[in-house]
N, C-alpha and C positions, 0 to 999 in steps of 0.2 A: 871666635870673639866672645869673651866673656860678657854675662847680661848686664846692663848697664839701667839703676835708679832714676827712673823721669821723677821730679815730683809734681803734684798735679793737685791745686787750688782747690777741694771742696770736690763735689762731685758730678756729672756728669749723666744726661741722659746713653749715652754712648760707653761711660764707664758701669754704669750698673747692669748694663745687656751683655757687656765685656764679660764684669764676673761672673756673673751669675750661669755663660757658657762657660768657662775655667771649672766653675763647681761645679757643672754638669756633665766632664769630662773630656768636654770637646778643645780641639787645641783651636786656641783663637788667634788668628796673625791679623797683623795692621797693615792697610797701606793708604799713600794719598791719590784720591784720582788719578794728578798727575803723572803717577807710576805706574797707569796700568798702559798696556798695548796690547795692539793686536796684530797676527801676523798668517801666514799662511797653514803656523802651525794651532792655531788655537790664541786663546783670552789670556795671557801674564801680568802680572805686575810684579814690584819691587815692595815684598812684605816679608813684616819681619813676626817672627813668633813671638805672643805677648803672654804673660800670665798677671791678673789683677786684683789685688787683694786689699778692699777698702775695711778690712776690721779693724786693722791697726793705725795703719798709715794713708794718708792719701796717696797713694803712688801705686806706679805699675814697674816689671820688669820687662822691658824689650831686647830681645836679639836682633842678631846682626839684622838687616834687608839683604835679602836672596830673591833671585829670583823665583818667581811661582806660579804654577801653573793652576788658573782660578777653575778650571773643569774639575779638579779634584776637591776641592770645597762641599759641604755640604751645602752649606746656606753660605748666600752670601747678604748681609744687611746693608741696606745702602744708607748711609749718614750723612751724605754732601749736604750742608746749606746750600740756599740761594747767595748768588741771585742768578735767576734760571736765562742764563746765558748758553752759546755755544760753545765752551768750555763743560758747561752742565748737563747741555741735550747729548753731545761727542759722547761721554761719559755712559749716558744709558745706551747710544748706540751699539758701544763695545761690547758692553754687559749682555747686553742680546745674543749678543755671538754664543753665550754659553749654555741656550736654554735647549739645545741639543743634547747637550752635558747631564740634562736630569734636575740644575742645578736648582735650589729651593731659596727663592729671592723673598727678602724682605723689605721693599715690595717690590712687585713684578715692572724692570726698566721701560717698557713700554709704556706701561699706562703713570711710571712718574712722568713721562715724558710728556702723553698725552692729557694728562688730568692736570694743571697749573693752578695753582692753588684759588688763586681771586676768579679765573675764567671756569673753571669747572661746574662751580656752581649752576651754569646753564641749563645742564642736563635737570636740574631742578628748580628751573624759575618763578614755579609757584610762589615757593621758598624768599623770594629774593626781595627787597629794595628795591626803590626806583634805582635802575641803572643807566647811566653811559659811558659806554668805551670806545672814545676814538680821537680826535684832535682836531675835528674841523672848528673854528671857532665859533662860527654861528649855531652852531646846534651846543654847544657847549653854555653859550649865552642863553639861549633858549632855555635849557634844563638847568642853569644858576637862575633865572628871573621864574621858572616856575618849582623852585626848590628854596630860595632864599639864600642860603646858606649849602654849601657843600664843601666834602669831604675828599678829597683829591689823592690817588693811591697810584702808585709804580704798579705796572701789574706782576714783574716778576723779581722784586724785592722780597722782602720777610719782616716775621714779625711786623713792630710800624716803624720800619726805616723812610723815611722818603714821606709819609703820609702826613698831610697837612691838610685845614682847612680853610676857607676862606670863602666871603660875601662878597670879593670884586673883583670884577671880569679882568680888569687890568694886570691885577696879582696873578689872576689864574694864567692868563696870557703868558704872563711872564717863567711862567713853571712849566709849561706846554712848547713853548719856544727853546730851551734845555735840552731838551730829548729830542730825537726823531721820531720813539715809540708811541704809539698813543695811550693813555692812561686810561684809568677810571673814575668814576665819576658818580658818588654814591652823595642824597641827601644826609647832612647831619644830622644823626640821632642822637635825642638827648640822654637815651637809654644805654647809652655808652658810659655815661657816667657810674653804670647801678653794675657795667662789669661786662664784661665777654664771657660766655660761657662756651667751652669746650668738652664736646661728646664723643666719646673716646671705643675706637671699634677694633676688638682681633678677629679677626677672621670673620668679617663682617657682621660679628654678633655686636649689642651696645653692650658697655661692659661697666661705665657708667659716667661721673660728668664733676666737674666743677666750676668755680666760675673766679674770675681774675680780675678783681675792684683793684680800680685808681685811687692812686691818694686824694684824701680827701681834700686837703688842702692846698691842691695844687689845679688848675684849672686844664691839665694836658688827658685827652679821655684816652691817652693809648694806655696801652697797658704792660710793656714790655719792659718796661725801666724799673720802675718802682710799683708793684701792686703788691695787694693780698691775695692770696689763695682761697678759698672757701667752699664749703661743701653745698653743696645743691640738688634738688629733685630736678630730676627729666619730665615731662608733662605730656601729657597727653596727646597733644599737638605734635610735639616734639618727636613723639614714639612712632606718632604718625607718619612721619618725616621719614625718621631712622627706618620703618619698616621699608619704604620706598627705595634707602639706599642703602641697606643690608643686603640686597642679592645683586645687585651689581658690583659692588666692592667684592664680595666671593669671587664673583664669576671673575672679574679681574685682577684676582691673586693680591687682593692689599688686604695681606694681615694684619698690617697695622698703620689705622687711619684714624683721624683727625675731623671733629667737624668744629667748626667754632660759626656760633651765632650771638648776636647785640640783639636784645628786647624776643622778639618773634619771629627776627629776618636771621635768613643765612647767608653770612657773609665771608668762607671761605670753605674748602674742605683741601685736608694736608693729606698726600698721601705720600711725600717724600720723608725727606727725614723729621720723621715727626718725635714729636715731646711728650711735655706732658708725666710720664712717671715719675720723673724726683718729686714733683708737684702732687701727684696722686697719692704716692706715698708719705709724705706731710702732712698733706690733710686726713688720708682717712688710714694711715700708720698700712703695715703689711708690704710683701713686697712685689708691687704691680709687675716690675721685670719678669720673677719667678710665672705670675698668671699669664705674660706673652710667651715665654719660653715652653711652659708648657703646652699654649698651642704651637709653637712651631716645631716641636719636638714630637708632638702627634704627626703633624705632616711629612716631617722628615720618616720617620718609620712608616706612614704609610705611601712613601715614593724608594723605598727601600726595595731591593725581588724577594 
C-alpha cells in the first residue's frame, strides 16, 4: 500500500517526539490502544510505519497497519490521554507484558497505572492543600463549611474537564449523586487566578518550569482553554520539593514527568502522557523534544549488550 498524507492541524506534543525520532533515525510506527493484544505469543498491535516532517507542511506519512510485534521496539512512548478508566489501566496491563523484552518505556506502565495524576500526590502531602476524597455527604459538608468555598475535581479526568466550583452543598450534592466514583475535594485558591505552574522532569532531574495565566477577563481560573504561557523561576521551596521527588520518579522509570502546583500547594503530578513541550518551546524558543530525546537515547544505549 502506497503512503498515504494525513494532514494534521498545527502541532502536537506527540508529533514533535515523532520527528524528532524520524531525525534520529529510528523508524517510528503508530498505533491506537485499541490495537494492541495480547496473546500466548507475546504484546502486538495493529501499527503502521510513520515518517513526520513538520518543516514544511503540517502532516505526516503513514503506511499501511500490519501487524507488530511490540518486543522488538526499542522504546515504546505511551501517549494515551485520560480519562483513567479500564480501557486505560487494560492498556498498561498489556504493556507490562513487554518488560521482559528489555523494552525502554516512556514511562514505565506500572507506575502510569499506579501514580494517577490528582491521587499521587499523597506520597507528598506535606506538599498538598486541604484535601478530601470520597462522597460521603456529611464529611463533604463538613470540609465546604470549614473551607467556604471548594473546588470539586473528577479524579481521573484531565486537564480541567469536569472541575467545578461551588459554596453550596446542594450543588455539590447534585454533582456527587452523577457518578458512583468519589471525587475530590480541594479548598478554592485564589492563587489560581496568578496561573498553574508546571515543573517539568526527564529522567527525574528538574529540567525547568512555566506557568499558565488565565484570561484575564474572564472569571473561569482553569487554564486549559484559553491561557498564556509564561516563563517563571523554581524557588527554593519548590527545589525542595523537586529534590524529594527526583529519586522516586528515577527509581520508577518516569522519564518524563510533570508536576503542576497553584500558589505553594501541589496539586497534581502527570506521569502519563505528559505535555508541556510545544509550550516550553514557545516560551523559552529551542527544541525541548530534542533535550527528552536525548535522555532517552542515553538510556536506550545503555540497555543495549
Amino acid at each position: 500500500m502506497e503512503p498515504m498524507d494525513e494532514p494534521v492541524k498545527g502541532e502536537s506534543h506527540t508529533l514533535i517526539l515523532m520527528e524528532e525520532a524520524c531525525w534520529r533515525g529510528f523508524e517510528v510506527y503508530h498505533y491506537h490502544p485499541d490495537d494492541v493484544f495480547l496473546n500466548n505469543e507475546g504484546v502486538f498491535a495493529k501499527a503502521a510505519r510513520v515518517h513526520v516532517d513538520l518543516s514544511k507542511d503540517k502532516h505526516f506519512t503513514l503506511n499501511a497497519y500490519e501487524t507488530t510485534d511490540l518486543s522488538e521496539m526499542s522504546v515504546v512512548l505511551f501517549r494515551q490521554d485520560p480519562p483513567y478508566d479500564m480501557r486505560y489501566v487494560t492498556n498498561t496491563f498489556l504493556l507490562d507484558n513487554l518488560k521482559s523484552a528489555g523494552v525502554l518505556f516512556v514511562n514505565d506502565p506500572y507506575w502510569i497505572r499506579n501514580m494517577s495524576d490528582k491521587l499521587s500526590g499523597f506520597e507528598f502531602k506535606e506538599y498538598l492543600p486541604p484535601i478530601l476524597v470520597g462522597r460521603d455527604l456529611d464529611e463533604i459538608e463538613a470540609f465546604l463549611i470549614a473551607h467556604k468555598e471548594v473546588v470539586i475535581k473528577p479524579l481521573y479526568s484531565f486537564h480541567g474537564y469536569g472541575i467545578t466550583k461551588s459554596f453550596c452543598m446542594d450543588e455539590i450534592k447534585k454533582v456527587v449523586e452523577k457518578s458512583p466514583v468519589p471525587f475530590m475535594f480541594q479548598p478554592f485558591l485564589p492563587e489560581a487566578f496568578d496561573g498553574t505552574k508546571r515543573i517539568l522532569f526527564f529522567d527525574g532531574e528538574v529540567v525547568g518550569a512555566i506557568k499558565s495565566v488565565p484570561p484575564v477577563s474572564k472569571e473561569d481560573f482553569r487554564i486549559f482553554r484559553e491561557s498564556t504561557d509564561i516563563a517563571c523561576d523554581i524557588t527554593e521551596e519548590e527545589l525542595e520539593m523537586c529534590a524529594k521527588m527526583s529519586p522516586v520518579f528515577k527509581e520508577r522509570g518516569l522519564i518524563f514527568a510533570g508536576v503542576d502546583l497553584i500558589g505553594k500547594y501541589l496539586i497534581e503530578i502527570n506521569a502519563g502522557s505528559v505535555g508541556s513541550l510545544v509550550r516550553f518551546n514557545e516560551v523559552y524558543g529551542g527544541q525541548w523534544e530534542a533535550k527528552l530525546w536525548d535522555v532517552i537515547e542515553r538510556k536506550v544505549s545503555a540497555k543495549s549488550p
